[in-house]
N, C-alpha and C positions, 0 to 999 in steps of 0.2 A: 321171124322176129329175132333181134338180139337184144341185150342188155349191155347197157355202154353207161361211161361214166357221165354222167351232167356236165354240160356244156353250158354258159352265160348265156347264150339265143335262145336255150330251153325253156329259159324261165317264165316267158308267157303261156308257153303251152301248160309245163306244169298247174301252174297259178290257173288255168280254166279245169285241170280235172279235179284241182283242189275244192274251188269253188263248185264243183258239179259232183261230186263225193261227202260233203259233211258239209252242216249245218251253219257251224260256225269254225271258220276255214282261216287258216293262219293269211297275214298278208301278205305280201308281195317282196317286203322288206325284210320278214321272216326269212322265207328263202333267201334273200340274197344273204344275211346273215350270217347264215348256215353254213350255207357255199364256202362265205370269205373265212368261214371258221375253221373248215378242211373237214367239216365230217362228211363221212359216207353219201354219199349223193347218188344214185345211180337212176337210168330210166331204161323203159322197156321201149323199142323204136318197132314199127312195122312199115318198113318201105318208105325210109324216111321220114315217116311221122310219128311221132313221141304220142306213147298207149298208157303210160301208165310211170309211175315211181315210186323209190321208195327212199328213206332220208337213218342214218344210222350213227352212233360213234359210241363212243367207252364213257359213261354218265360218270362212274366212278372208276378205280383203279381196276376192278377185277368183276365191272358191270359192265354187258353191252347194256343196248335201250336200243328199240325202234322206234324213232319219233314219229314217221308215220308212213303208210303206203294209201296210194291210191290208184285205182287203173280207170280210164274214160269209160261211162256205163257200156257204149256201142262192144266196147272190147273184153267185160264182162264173164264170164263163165266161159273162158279160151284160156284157163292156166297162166295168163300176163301176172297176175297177183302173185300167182304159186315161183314162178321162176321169178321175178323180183325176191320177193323170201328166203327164195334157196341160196340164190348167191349173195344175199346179207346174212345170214348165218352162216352160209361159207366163210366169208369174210371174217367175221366175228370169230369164228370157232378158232380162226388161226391165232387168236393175240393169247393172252394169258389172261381169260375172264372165266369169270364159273357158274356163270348164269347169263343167260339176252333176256331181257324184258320189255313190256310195252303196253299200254295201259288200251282199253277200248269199253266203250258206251256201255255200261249192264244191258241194255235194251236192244243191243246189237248183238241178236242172235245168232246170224249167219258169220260176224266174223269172228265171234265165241268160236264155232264149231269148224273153219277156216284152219285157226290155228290149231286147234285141239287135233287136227290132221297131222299138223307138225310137232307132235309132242309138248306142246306147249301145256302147261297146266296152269290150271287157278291158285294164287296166293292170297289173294284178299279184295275186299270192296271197298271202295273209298267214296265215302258220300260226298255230294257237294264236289266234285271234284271239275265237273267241266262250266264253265259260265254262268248257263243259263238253269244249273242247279242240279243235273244229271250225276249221278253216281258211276263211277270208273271198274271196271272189274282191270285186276294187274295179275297179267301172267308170265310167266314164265317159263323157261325152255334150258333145263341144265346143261355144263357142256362139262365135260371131263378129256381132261390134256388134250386140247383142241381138239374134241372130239364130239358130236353131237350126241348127246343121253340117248339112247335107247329103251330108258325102262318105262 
């Protein structure tokens, strides 16, 4: 498996693991968006088929944000998640930001504990924060002189 940059032929595959990953699923034109915007795009490929992605960039001057990852269920608990993550925090660690952050469902436990793998910690809960009336937990991952926190 590698992790390559997002390509424009990607975007249908993306767009089904989006839709087969979360409830209420950005659309089509989101992504393309995004793309045309230049943030962080990156996908996880296995033998020429696109497993998984994940979408990144600088919210504010000295904030990363991951706006979102997803991997296809089939490819699931095989680390496609963990190495999308790695190399956007990579990515991130190298600019001049002092935190990545990135917001996920209270009621999504398993990718609470996901990121809590990767030092991520809890900042706060935002009620009402996804659509359909779901409360957001916002965590965070500090980074000191392009370096990932260890504490």
């Amino acid at each position: 498996m590698i992790v390559r940059k997002f390509k424009p032929e990607d975007l249908k595959r993306v767009f089904e693991i989006e839709n087969m990953s979360f409830d209420q699923s950005y659309g089509v034109d989101v992504f393309q968006g995004l793309y045309e915007m230049g943030v962080g795009f990156l996908v996880a490929e296995d033998e020429g088929y696109v497993v998984g992605y994940v979408i990144f960039w600088i919210k504010y001057e000295n904030q990363g944000h991951i706006i979102s990852i997803a991997v296809d269920k089939n490819y699931r608990r095989s680390h496609v998640g963990s190495q999308l993550l790695i190399k956007a925090i990579s990515i991130l660690s190298m600019l001049k930001i002092n935190a990545i952050y990135l917001e996920v469902k209270e009621n999504n436990t398993a990718a609470v504990e996901f990121y809590k793998t990767f030092n991520f910690k809890i900042d706060r809960v935002v009620a009402n924060y996804y659509e359909n009336g779901d409360a957001a937990i916002v965590m965070y991952l500090p980074i000191n002189r392009g370096k990932v926190s260890v504490e």
